[in-house]
C-alpha positions as CSV (number, residue, x, y, z in Angstrom):
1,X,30.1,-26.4,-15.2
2,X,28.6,-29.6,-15.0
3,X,30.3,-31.3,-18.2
4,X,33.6,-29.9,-16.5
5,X,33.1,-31.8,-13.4
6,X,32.1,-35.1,-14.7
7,X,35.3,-34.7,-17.0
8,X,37.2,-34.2,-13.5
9,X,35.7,-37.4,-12.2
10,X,36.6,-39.4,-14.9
11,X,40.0,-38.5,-15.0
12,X,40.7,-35.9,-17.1
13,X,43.5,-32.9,-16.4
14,X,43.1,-31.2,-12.9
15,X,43.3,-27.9,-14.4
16,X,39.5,-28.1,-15.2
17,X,39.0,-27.6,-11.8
18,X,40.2,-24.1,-11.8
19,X,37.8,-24.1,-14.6
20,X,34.6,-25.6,-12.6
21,X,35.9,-22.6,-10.2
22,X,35.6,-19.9,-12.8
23,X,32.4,-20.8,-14.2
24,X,30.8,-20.7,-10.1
25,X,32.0,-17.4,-9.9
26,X,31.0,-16.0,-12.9
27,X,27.4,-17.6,-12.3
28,X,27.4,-16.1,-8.7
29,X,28.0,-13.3,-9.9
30,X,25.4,-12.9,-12.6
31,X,22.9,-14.4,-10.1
32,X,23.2,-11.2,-7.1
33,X,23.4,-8.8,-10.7
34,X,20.2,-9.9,-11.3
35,X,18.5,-10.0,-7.5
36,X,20.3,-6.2,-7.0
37,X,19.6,-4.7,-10.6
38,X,15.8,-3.7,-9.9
39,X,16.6,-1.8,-6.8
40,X,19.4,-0.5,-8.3
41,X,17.3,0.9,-11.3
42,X,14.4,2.0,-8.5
43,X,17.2,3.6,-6.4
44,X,18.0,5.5,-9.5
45,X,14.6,6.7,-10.3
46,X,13.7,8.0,-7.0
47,X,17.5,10.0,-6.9
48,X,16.5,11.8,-10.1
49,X,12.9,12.5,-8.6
50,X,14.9,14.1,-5.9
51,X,17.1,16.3,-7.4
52,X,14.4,17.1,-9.8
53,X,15.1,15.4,-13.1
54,X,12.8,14.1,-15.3
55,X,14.0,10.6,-16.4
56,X,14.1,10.4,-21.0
57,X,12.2,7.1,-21.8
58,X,13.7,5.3,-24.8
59,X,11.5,7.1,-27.8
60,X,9.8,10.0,-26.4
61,X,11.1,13.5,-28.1
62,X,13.0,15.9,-26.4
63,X,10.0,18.1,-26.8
64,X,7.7,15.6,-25.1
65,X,10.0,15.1,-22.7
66,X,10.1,18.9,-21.7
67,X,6.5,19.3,-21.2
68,X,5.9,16.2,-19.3
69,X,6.3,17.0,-15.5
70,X,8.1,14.9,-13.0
71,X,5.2,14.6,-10.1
C-alpha cells in the first residue's frame, strides 16, 4: 500500500489509487476477522455445549471422542 502511494506522488498513473483503495480494504477487513474470530470460535463452543454436542478435537478417535463427556 505504501509503495503504491509513493508511486502516486511521484507521478505515476492515477489508477493506483484505486489500488491504494483495494489494498485498505482488504487490510480492514483482515484486521476486524482477526479481532471477531475468537469470540466467534467461543460463541461456537458454548452453542454446541448447549445443544449438547461434544466438540471432535483435531486427532482424538471417534472412540475417545464418545466416551469423553461434555461437562
Amino acid at each position: 500500500m505504501s509503495l503504491c502511494a509513493t508511486m502516486v506522488e511521484r507521478g505515476a498513473p492515477g489508477f493506483l489509487n484505486v489500488m491504494v483503495l483495494v489494498f485498505f480494504w482488504n487490510a480492514v477487513k483482515f484486521a476486524w476477522t482477526a479481532l471477531l474470530a475468537p469470540v466467534w470460535i467461543v460463541h461456537g463452543a458454548v452453542g454446541a455445549r448447549r445443544e449438547g454436542e461434544c466438540l471432535v478435537v483435531r486427532g482424538q478417535s471417534e472412540h475417545a471422542v464418545a466416551e469423553a463427556s461434555c461437562s
